[in-house]
LUMMAR-869222 format. One record per atom (N, C-alpha, C): x, y, z. Coordinates in Angstrom, 2 decimals, padded with zeros to 5 digits. Layout:
! residues N
+---------+---------+---------+
!    east !   north !      up !
+---------+---------+---------+
!       X !       Y !       Z !
...
+---------+---------+---------+
***
This chain:
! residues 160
+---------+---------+---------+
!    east !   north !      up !
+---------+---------+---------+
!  000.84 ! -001.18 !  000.00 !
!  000.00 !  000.00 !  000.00 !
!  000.89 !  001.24 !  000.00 !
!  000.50 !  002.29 ! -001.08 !
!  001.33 !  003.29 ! -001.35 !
!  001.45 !  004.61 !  000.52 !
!  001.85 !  005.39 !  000.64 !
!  001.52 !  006.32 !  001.45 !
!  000.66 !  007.33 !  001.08 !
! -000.38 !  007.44 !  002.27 !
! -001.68 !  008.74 !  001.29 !
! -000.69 !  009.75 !  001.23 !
! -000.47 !  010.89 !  000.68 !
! -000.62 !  012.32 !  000.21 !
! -001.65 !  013.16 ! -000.06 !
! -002.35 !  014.16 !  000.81 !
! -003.77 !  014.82 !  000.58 !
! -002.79 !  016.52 !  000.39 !
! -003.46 !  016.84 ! -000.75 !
! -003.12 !  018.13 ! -001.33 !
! -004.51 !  018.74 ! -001.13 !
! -004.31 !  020.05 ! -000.87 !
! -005.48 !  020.95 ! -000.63 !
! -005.20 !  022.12 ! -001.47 !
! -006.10 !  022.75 ! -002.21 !
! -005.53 !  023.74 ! -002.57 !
! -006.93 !  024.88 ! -002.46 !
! -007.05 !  025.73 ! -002.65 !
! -007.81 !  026.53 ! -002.02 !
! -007.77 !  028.74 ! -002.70 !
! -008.54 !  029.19 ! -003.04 !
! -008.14 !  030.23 ! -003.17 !
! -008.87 !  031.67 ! -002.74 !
! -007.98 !  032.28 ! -002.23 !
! -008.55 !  033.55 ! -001.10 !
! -008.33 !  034.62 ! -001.12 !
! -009.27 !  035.55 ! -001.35 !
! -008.87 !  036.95 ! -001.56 !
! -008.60 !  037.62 ! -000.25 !
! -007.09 !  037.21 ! -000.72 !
! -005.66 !  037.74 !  000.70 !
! -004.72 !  038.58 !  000.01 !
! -003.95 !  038.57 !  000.72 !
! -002.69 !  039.11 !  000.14 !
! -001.71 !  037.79 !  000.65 !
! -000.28 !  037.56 !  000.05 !
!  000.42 !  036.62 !  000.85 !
!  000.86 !  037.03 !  002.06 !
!  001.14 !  038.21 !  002.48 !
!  001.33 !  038.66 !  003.47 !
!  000.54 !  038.53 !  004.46 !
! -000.49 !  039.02 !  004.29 !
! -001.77 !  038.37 !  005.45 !
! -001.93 !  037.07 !  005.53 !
! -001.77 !  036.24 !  004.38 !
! -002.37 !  034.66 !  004.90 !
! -001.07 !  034.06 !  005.44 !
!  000.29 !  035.03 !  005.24 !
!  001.42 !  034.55 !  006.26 !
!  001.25 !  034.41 !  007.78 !
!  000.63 !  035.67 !  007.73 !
!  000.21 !  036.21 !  009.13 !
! -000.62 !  035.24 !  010.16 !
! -001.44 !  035.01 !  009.23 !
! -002.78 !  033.75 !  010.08 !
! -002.88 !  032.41 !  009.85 !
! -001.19 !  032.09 !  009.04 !
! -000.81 !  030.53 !  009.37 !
! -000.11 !  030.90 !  010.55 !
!  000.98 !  031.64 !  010.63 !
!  001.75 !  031.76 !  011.93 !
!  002.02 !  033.17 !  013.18 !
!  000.81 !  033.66 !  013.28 !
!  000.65 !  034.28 !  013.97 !
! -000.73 !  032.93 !  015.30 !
! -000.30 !  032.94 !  016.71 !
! -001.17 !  033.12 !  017.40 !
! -002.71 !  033.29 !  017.47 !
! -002.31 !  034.32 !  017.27 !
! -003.78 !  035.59 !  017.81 !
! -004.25 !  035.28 !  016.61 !
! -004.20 !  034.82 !  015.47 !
! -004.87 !  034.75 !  014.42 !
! -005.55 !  033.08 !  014.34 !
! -005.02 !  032.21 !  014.42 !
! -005.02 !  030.85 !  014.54 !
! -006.29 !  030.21 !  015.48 !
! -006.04 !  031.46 !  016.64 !
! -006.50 !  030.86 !  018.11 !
! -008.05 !  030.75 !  017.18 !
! -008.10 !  032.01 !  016.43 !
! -009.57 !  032.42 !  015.74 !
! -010.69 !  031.35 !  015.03 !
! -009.21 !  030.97 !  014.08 !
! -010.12 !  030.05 !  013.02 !
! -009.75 !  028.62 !  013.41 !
! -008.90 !  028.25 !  013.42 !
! -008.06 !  026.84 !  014.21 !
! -008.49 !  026.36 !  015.85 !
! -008.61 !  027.46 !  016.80 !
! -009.00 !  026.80 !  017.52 !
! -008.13 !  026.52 !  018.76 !
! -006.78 !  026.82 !  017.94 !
! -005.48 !  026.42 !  018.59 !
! -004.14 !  027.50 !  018.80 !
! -003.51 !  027.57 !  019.09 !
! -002.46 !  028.50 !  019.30 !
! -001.27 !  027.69 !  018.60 !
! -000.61 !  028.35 !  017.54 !
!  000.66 !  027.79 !  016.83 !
!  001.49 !  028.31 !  016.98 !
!  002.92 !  028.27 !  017.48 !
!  003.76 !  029.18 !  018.44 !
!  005.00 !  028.77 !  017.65 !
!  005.53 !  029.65 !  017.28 !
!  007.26 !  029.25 !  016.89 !
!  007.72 !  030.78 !  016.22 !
!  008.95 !  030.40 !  016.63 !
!  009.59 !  032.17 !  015.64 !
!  009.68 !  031.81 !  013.94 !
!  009.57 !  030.71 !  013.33 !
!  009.09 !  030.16 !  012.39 !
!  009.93 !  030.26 !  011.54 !
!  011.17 !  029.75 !  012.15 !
!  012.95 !  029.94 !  011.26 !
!  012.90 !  028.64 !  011.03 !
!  013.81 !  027.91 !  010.01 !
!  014.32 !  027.40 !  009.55 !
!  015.23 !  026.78 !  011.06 !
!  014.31 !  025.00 !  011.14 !
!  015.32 !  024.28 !  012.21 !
!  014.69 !  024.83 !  013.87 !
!  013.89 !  025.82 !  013.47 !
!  013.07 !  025.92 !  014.86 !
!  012.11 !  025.09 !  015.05 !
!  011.71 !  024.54 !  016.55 !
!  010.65 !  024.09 !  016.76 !
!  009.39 !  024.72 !  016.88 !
!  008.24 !  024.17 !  016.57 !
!  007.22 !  024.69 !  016.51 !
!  006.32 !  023.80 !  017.06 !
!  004.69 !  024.56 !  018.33 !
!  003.79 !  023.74 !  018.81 !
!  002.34 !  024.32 !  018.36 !
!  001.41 !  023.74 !  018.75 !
!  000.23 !  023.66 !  018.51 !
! -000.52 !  023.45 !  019.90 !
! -000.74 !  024.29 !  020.85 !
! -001.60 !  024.45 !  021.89 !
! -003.06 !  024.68 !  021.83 !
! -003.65 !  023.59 !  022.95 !
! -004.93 !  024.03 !  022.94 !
! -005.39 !  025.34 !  023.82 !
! -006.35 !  026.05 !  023.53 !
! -006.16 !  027.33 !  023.72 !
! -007.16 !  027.28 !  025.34 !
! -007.27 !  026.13 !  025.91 !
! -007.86 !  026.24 !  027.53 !
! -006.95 !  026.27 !  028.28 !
! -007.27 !  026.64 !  029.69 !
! -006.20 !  026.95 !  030.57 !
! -005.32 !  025.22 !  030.17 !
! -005.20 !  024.57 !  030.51 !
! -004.45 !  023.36 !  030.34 !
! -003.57 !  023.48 !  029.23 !
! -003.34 !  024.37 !  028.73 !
! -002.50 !  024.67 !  027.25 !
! -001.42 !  023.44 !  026.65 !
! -002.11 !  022.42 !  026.38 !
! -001.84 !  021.21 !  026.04 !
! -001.41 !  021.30 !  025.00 !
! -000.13 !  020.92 !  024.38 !
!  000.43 !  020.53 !  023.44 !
! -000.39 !  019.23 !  022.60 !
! -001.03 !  019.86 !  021.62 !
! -000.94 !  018.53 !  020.70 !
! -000.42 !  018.25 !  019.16 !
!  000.03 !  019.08 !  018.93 !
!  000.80 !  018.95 !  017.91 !
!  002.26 !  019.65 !  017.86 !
!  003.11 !  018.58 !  017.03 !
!  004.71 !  019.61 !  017.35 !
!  005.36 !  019.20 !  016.15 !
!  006.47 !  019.87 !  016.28 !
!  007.20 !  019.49 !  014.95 !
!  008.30 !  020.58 !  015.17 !
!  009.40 !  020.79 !  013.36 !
!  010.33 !  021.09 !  013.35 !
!  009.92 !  021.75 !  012.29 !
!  010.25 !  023.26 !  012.17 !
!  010.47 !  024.41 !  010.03 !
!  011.65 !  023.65 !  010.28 !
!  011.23 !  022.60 !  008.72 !
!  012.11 !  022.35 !  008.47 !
!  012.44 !  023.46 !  006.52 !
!  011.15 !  024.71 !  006.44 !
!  011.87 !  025.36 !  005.32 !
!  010.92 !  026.75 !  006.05 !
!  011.21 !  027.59 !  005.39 !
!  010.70 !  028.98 !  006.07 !
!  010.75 !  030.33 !  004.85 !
!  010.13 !  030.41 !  004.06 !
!  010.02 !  032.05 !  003.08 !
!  008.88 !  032.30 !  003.32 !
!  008.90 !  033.33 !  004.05 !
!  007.61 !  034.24 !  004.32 !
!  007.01 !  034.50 !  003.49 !
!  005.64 !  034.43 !  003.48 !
!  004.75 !  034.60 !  002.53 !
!  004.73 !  034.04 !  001.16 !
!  005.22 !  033.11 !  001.02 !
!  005.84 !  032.35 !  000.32 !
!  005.75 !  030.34 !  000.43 !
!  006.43 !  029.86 !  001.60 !
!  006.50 !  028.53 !  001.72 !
!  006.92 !  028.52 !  003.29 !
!  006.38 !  027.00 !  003.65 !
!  006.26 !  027.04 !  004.96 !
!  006.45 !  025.14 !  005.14 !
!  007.51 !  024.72 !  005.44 !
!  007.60 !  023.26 !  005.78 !
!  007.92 !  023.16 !  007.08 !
!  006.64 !  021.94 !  007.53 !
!  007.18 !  021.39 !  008.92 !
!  006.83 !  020.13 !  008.84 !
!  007.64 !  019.63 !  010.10 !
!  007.09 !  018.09 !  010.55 !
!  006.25 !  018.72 !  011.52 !
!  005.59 !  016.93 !  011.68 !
!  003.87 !  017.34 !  012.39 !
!  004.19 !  016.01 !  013.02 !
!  004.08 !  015.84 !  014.18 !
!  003.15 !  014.47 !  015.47 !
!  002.95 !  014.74 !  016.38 !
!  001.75 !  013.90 !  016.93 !
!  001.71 !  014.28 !  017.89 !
!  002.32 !  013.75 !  019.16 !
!  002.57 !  014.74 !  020.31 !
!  003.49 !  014.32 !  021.53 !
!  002.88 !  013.22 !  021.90 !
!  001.55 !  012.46 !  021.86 !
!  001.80 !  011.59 !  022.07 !
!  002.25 !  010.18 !  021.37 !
!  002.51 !  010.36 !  020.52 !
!  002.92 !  009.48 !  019.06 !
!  004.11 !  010.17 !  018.10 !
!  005.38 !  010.62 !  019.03 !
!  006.12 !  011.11 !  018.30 !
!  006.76 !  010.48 !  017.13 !
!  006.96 !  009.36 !  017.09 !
!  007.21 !  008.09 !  015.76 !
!  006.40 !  008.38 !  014.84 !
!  005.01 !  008.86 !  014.83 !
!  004.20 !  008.81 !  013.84 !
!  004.01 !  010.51 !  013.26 !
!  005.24 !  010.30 !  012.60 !
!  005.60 !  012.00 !  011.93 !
!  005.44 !  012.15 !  010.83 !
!  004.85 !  013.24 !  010.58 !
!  004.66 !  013.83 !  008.82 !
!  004.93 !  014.79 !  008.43 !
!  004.83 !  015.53 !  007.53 !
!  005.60 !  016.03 !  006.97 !
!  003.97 !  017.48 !  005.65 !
!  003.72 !  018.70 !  006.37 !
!  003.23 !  019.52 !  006.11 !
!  004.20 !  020.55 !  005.29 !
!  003.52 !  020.48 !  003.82 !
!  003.72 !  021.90 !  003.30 !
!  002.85 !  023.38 !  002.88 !
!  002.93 !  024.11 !  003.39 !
!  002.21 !  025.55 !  002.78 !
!  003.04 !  025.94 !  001.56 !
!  002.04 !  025.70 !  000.47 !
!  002.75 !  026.77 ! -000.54 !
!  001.68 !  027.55 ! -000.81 !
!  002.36 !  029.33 ! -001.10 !
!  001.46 !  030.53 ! -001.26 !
!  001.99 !  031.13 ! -002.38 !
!  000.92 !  031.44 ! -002.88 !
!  001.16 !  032.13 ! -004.49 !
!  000.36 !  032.99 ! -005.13 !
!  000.72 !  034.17 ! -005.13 !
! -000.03 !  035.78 ! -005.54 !
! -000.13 !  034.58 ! -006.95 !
! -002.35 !  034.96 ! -007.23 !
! -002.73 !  035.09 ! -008.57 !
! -004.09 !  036.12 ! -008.63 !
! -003.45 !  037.48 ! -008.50 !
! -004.44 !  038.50 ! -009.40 !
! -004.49 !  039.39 ! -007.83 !
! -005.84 !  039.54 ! -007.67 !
! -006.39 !  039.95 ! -006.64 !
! -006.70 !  039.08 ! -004.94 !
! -005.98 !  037.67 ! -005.76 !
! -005.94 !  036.46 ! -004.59 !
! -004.78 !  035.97 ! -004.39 !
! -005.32 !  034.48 ! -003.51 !
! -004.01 !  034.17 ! -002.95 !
! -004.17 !  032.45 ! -003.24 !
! -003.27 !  031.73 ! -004.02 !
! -004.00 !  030.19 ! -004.02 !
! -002.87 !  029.67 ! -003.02 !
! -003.55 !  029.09 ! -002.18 !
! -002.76 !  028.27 ! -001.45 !
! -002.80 !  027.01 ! -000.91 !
! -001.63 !  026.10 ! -001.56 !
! -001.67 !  024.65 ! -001.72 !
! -001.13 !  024.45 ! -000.44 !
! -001.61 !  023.50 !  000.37 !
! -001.50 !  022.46 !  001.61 !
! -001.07 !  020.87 !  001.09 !
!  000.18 !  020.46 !  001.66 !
!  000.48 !  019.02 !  001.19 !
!  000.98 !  018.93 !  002.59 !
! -000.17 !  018.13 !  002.64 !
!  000.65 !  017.05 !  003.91 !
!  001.01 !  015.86 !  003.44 !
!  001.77 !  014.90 !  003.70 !
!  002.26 !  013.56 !  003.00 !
!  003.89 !  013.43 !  004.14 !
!  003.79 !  012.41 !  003.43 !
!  005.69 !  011.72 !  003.70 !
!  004.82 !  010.77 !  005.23 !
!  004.23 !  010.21 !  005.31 !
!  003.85 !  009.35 !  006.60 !
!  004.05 !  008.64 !  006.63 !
!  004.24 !  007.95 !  007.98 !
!  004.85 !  006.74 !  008.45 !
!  003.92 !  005.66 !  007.87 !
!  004.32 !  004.05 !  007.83 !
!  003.70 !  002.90 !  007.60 !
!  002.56 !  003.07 !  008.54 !
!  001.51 !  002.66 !  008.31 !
!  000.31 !  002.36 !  009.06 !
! -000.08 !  003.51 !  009.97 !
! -000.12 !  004.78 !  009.40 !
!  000.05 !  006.10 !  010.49 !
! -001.31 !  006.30 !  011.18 !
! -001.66 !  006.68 !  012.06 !
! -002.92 !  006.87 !  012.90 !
! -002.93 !  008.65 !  012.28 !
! -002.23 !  009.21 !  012.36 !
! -002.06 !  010.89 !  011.56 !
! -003.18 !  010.98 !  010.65 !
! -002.47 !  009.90 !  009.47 !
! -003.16 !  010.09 !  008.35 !
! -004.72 !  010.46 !  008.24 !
! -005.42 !  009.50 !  008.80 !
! -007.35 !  009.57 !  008.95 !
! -007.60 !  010.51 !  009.28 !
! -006.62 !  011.33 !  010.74 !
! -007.04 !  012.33 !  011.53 !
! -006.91 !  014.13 !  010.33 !
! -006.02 !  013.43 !  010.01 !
! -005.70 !  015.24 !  009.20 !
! -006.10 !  015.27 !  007.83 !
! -006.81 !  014.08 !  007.53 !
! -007.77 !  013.96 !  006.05 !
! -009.11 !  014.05 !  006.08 !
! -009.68 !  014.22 !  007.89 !
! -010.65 !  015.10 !  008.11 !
! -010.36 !  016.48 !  008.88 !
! -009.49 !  016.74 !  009.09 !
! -009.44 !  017.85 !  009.65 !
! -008.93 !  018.97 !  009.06 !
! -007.56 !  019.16 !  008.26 !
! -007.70 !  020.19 !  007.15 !
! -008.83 !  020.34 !  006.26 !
! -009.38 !  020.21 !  005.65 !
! -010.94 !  020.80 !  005.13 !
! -011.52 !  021.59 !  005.90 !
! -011.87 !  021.49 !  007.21 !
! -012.68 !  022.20 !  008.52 !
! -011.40 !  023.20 !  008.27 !
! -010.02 !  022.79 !  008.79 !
! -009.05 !  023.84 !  009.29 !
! -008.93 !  025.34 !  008.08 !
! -009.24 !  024.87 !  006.93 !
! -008.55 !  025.88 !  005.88 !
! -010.27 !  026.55 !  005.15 !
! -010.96 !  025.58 !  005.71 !
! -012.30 !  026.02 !  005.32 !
! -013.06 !  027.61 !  006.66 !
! -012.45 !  027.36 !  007.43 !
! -012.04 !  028.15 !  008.53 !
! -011.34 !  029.83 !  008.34 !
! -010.10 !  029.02 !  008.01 !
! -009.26 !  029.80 !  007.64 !
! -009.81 !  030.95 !  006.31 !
! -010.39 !  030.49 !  005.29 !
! -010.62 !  030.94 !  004.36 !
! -011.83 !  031.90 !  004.65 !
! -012.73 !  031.80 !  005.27 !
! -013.75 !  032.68 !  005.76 !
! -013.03 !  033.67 !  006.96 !
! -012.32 !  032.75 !  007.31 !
! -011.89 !  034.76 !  008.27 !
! -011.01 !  035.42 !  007.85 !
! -010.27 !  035.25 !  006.94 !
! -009.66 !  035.89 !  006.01 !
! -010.58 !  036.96 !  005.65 !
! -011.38 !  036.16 !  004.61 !
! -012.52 !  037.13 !  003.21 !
! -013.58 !  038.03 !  004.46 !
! -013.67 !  037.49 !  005.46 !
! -015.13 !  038.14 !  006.16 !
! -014.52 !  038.34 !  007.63 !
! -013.77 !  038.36 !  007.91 !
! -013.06 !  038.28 !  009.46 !
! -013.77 !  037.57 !  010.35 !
! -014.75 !  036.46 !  010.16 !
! -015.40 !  035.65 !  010.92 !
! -014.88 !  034.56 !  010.71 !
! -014.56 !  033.28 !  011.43 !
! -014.45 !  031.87 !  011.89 !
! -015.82 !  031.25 !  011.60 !
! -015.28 !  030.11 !  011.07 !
! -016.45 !  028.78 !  010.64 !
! -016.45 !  028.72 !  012.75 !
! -017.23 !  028.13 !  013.18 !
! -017.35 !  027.41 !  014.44 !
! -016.99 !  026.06 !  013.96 !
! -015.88 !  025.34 !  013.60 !
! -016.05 !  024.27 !  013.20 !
! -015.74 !  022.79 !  014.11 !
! -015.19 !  023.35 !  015.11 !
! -015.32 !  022.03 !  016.30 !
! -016.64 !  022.00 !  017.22 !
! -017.83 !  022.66 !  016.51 !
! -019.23 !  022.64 !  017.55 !
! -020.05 !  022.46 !  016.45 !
! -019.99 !  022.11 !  015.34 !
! -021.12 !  021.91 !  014.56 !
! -021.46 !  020.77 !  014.23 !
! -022.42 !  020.11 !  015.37 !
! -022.78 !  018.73 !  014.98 !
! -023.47 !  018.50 !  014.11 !
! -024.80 !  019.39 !  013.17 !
! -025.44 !  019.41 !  012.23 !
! -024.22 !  019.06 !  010.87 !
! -023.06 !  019.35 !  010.63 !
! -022.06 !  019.25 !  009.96 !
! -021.05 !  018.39 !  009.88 !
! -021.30 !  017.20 !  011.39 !
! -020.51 !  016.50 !  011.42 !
! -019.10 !  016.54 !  012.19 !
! -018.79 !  017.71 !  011.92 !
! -018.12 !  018.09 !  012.97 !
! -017.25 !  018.03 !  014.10 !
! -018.54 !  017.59 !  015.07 !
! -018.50 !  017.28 !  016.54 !
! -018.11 !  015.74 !  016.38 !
! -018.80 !  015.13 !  015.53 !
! -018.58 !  013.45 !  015.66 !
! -016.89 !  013.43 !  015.29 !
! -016.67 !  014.01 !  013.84 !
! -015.37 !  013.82 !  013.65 !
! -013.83 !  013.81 !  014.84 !
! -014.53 !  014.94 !  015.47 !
! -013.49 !  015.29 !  017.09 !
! -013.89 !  014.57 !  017.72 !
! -015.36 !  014.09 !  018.04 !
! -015.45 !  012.87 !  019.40 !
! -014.82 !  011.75 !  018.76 !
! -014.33 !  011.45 !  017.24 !
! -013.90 !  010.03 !  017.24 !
! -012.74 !  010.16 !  017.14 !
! -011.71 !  011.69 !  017.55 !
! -010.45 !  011.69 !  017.52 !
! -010.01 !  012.02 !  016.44 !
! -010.85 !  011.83 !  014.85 !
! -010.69 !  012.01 !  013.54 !
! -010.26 !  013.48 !  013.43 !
! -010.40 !  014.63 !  013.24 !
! -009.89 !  015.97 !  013.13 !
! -008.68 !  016.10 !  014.00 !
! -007.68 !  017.02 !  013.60 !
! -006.16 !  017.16 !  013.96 !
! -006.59 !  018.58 !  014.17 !
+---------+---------+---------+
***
């Protein structure tokens, strides 16, 4: 069995500069994500993914392993509790016109990864998110919408 690769691609009337901003800014993330993504976002820095309740739980971590602002963005991704089961996230961003298309590849996963299921439902919600508070400065609610599915996807652990 080959390894999945899920490409997302997506397009948003941003600038690259702004949709730099609200992959790796905080205060922007906490919005549409849900989560707090923390790193100075260099090349070989580590980077986390906190949940944003007092318990500020790490669940996702990794390493930039590439870094051009507004531009490209590589990291590894597992979670602390399954650090063996690592993958491998790319942002690529690319001015076309008055927008911004921006391709998401996650891939490179381990044999038999538990990752995989979880972040092949959960980027769609995450960038579907993302993409409305961009264009409208509002957030999907997308970890409370059980009419949408949603809620089941996170109660079965499925969304990252």
């Amino acid at each position: 069995m080959t390894k999945p690769e899920f490409i997302y691609t997506t397009y948003i009337k941003t600038t690259p500069e702004k949709l730099w901003a609200v992959i790796t800014n905080p205060e922007f993330t906490r919005q549409y994500w849900g989560k707090d993504n923390v790193s100075d976002w260099k090349k070989g820095s580590k980077w986390q993914s906190f949940t944003i309740d007092d318990s500020r739980t790490v669940v996702i971590a990794g390493e930039v392993l590439e870094s051009v602002p507004a531009k490209r963005l590589v990291l590894t991704w597992a979670s602390p509790d399954d650090a063996a089961d690592v993958s491998q996230v790319t942002f690529e961003i690319e001015p076309v016109g008055n927008m911004v298309r921006l391709i998401v590849i996650h891939g490179n996963f381990t044999k038999d990864s538990n990752m995989a299921s979880r972040v092949a439902a959960g980027w769609p919600l995450v960038l579907s998110s993302m993409k409305s508070f961009l264009e409208t400065g509002k957030a999907l609610d997308i970890w409370a919408g059980k009419e949408s599915g949603c809620a089941t996807l996170v109660a079965k652990g499925v969304a990252a």
